[in-house]
C-alpha positions in Angstrom: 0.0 0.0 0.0 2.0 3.2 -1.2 1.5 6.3 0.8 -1.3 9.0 0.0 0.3 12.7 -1.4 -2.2 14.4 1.9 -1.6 13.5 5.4 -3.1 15.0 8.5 -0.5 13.7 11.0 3.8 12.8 10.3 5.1 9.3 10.3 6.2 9.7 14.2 2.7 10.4 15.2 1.4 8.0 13.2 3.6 5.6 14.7 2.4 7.0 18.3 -1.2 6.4 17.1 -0.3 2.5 16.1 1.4 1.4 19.5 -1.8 2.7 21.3 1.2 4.8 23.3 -1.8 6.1 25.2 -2.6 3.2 26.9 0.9 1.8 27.9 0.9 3.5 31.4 -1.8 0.7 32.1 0.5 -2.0 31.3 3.1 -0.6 34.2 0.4 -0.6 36.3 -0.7 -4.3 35.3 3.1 -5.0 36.2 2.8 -3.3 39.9 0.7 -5.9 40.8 3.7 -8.2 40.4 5.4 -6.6 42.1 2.8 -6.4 45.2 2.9 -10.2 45.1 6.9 -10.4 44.9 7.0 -8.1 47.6 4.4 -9.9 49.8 5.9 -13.6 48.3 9.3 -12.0 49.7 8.3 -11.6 53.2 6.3 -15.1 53.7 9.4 -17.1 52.5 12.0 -15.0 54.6 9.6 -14.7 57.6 11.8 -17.6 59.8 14.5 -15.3 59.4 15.0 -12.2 61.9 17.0 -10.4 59.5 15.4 -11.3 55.9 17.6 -10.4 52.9 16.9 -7.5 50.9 14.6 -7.2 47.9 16.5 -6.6 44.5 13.3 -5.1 42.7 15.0 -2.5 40.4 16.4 -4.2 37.7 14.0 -7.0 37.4 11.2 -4.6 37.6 12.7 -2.7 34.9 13.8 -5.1 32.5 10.1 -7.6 32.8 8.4 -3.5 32.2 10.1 -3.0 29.2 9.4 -7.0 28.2 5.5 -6.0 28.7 5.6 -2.9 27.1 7.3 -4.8 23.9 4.8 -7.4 23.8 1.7 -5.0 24.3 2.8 -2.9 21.4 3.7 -5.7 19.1 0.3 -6.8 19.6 -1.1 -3.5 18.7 1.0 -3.0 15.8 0.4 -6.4 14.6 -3.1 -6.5 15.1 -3.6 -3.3 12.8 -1.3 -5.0 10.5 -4.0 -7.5 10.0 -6.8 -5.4 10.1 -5.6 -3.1 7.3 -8.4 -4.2 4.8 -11.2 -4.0 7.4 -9.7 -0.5 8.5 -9.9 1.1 5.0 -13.3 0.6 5.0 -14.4 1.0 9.1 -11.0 2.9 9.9 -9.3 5.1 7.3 -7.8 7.6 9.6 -5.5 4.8 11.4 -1.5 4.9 10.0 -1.7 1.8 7.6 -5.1 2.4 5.4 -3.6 6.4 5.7 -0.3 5.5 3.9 1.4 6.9 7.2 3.2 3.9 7.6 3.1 0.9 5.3 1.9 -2.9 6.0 5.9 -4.2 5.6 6.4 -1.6 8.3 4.3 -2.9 10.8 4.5 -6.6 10.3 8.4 -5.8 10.4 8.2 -4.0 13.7 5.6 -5.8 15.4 7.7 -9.4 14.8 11.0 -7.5 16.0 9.4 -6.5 19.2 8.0 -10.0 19.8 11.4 -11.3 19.9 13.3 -9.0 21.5 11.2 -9.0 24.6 11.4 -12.8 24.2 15.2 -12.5 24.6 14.9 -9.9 27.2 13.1 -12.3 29.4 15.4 -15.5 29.3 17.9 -13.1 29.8 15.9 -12.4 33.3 15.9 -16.1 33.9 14.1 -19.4 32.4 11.0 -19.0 34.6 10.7 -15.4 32.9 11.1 -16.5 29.6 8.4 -19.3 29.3 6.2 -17.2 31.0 6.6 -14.5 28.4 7.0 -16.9 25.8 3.4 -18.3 26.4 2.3 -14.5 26.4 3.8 -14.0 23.3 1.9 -16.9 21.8 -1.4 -15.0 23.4 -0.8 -12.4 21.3 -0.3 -13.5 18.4 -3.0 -16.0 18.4 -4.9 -13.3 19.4 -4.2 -11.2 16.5 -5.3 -14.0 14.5 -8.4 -14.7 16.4 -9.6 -11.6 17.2 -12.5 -11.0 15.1 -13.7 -14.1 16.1 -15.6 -13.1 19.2 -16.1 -16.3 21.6 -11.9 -16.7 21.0 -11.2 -13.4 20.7 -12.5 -12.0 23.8 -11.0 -14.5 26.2 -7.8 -14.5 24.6 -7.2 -11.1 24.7 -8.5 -11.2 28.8 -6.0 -14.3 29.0 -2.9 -11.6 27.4 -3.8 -8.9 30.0 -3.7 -11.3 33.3 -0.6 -12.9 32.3 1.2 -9.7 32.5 0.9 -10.7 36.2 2.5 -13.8 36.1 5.2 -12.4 33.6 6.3 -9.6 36.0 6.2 -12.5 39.1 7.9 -14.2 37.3 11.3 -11.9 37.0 12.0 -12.3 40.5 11.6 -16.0 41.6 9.3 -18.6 41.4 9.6 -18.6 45.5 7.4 -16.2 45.6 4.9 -17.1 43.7 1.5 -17.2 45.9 -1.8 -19.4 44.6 -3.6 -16.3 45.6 -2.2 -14.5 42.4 -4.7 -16.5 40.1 -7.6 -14.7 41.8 -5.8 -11.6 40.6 -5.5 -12.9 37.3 -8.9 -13.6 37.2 -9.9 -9.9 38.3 -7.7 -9.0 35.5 -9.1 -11.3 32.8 -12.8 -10.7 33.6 -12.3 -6.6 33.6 -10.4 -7.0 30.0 -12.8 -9.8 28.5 -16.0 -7.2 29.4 -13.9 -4.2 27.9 -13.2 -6.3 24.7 -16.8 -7.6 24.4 -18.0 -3.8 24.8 -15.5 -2.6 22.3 -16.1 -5.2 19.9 -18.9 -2.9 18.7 -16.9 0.0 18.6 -17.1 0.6 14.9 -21.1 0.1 14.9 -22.8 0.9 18.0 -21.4 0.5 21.3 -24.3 1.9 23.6 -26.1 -1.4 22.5 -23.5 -3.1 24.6 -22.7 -0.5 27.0 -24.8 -1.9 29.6 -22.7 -5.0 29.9 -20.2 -2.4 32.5 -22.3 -3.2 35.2 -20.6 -6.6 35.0 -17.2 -4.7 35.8 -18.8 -5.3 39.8 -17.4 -9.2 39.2 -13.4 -8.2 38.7 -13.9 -5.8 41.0 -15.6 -7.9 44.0 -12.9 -10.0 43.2 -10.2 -7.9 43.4 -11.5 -6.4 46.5 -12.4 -9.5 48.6 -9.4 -12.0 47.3 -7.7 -11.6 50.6 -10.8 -11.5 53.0 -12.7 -8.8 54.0 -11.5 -5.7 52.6 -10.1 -2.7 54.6 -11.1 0.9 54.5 -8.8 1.8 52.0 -10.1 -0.9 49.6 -13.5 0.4 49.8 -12.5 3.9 49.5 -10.4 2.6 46.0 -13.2 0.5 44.9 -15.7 3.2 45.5 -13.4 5.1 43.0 -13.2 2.1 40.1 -16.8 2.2 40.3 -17.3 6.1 39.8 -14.9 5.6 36.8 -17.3 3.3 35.9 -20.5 5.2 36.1 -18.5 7.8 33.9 -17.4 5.4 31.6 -21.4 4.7 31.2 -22.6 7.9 30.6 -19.6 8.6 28.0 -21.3 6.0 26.1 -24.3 7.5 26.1 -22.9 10.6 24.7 -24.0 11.4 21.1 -20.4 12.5 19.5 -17.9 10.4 19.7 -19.5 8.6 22.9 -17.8 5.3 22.0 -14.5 6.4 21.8 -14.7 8.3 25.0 -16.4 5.2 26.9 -13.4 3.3 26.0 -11.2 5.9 26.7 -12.5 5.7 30.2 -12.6 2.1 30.6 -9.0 1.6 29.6 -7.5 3.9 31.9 -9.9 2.1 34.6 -7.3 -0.8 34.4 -4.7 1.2 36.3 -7.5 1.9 39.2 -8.4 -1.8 39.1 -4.8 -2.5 39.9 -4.9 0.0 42.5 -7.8 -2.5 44.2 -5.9 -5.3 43.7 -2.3 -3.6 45.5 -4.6 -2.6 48.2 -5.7 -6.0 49.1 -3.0 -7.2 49.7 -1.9 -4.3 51.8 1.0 -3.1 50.1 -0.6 0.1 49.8 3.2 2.1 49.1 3.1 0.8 45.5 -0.2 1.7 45.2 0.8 5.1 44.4 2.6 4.1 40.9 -1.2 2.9 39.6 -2.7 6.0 40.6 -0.2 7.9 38.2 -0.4 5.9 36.0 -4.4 6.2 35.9 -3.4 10.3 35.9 -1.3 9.6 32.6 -3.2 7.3 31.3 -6.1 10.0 30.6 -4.3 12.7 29.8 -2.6 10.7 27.2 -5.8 10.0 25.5 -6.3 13.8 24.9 -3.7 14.0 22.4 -3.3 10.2 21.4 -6.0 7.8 20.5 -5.8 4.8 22.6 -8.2 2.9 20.1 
């Protein structure tokens, strides 16, 4: 596909607009609650000792961030790469069907990205690297599959709550708690209703808009996981579902209501994640989330996130 002679926005945007760059403070967030579990892991398998060692969090932290980051916006860019014959007819304005960037581009990038964050994480360790390796496969299966909606919808919530496991999974598999599948599950069930919503995007999205009232599930389990939950769980949750409400009545917006309900409910991951880090009562991190809620939405003024 050769590039048109007009063009609104520059390659670099363009390329801004492909990697859903809006969204990506989510996926840090996503990896905090990792980190919550490594940090609460840490302490159970040290607590015989009086003096526990210390907690090497930076570089791992870094290094499975960047891995996450890789993967989430290979799958963007591949997933457009795919799409480019549906997007000239539903979606002209996004960077392939514009002639901003080319198909070879994208398929080129997106493949790169795959396996450098596949290197990146055996060079972590070999628990890191089959973790990411099956998220990997996730994605790209989910590229494949997306448009068919009974795969595609629990595929794409099985990508988003394996970035848990991936980012536990940097540190050691000592600290790896069977409470982290409840989280997973939050974090599944909050993306699976987001995809199902958004899978009308292009045709009529207050049809489905209803279904957020089924965002109550992640969140009840995200809140009660760990018992009953404190004040500041209930304070966060009573947030989430605020977002929520607002998320609703974006919907039911006439111009462009679709694209600023999604808008809403993908930066309600980060404040999801701030429910789960509060459950388990490492409520320190639970700052990071919150900022990344704040960038999250401002992001999304100036960069589509869908």
């Amino acid at each position: 596909m050769g590039r048109k002679p007009y063009q609104h926005i520059g390659e670099f945007q363009g390329w801004l607009n492909m990697l859903r760059i809006s969204n990506s403070p989510t996926v840090v967030s996503n990896a905090m609650v990792g980190l919550a579990f490594v940090i609460q892991g840490h302490t159970v398998f040290w607590s015989e000792r009086i003096t526990p060692p210390a907690l090497q969090m930076l570089v791992p932290l870094t290094l499975i961030v960047v891995v996450l980051l890789l993967l989430y916006f290979a799958g963007m860019v591949l997933g457009d790469a795919f799409d480019v014959e549906r997007d000239t007819i539903q979606r002209p304005d996004r960077s392939i069907p514009s002639g901003i960037i080319t198909s070879r581009q994208a398929w080129s990038a997106g493949f790169f990205m795959v396996g450098l964050a596949i290197l990146v994480a055996f060079g972590i360790s070999i628990a890191a690297g089959i973790s990411t390796s099956c998220l990997a496969l996730s994605v790209l299966l989910y590229t494949y599959l997306h448009h068919a909606r009974f795969l595609g919808i629990p595929l794409m919530g099985l990508c988003r709550g394996l970035t848990i496991i991936v980012a536990v999974s940097a540190f050691s598999s000592d600290y790896f708690l069977q409470s982290v599948w409840w989280y997973v599950g939050a974090l599944f069930l909050y993306t699976a209703i987001l995809t199902f919503i958004g899978t009308y995007e292009n045709n009529s999205t207050k049809k489905t808009s209803g279904a957020i009232v089924l965002m109550v599930f992640p969140l009840g389990v995200a809140a009660l996981a760990q018992g009953s939950p404190s004040p500041i769980v209930i304070g966060v949750a009573a947030v989430f579902c605020a977002w929520m409400t607002v998320a609703w009545k974006n919907f039911k917006k006439a111009e462009e209501g679709s694209k600023h309900g999604m808008h809403t409910l993908l930066s309600g991951f980060a404040l999801l994640d701030c429910v789960c880090i509060a459950s388990l009562g490492e409520y320190h991190i639970m700052v990071i989330p919150a900022l990344c809620f704040v960038l999250t939405v401002a992001a999304h003024r100036k960069i589509l996130g869908t």
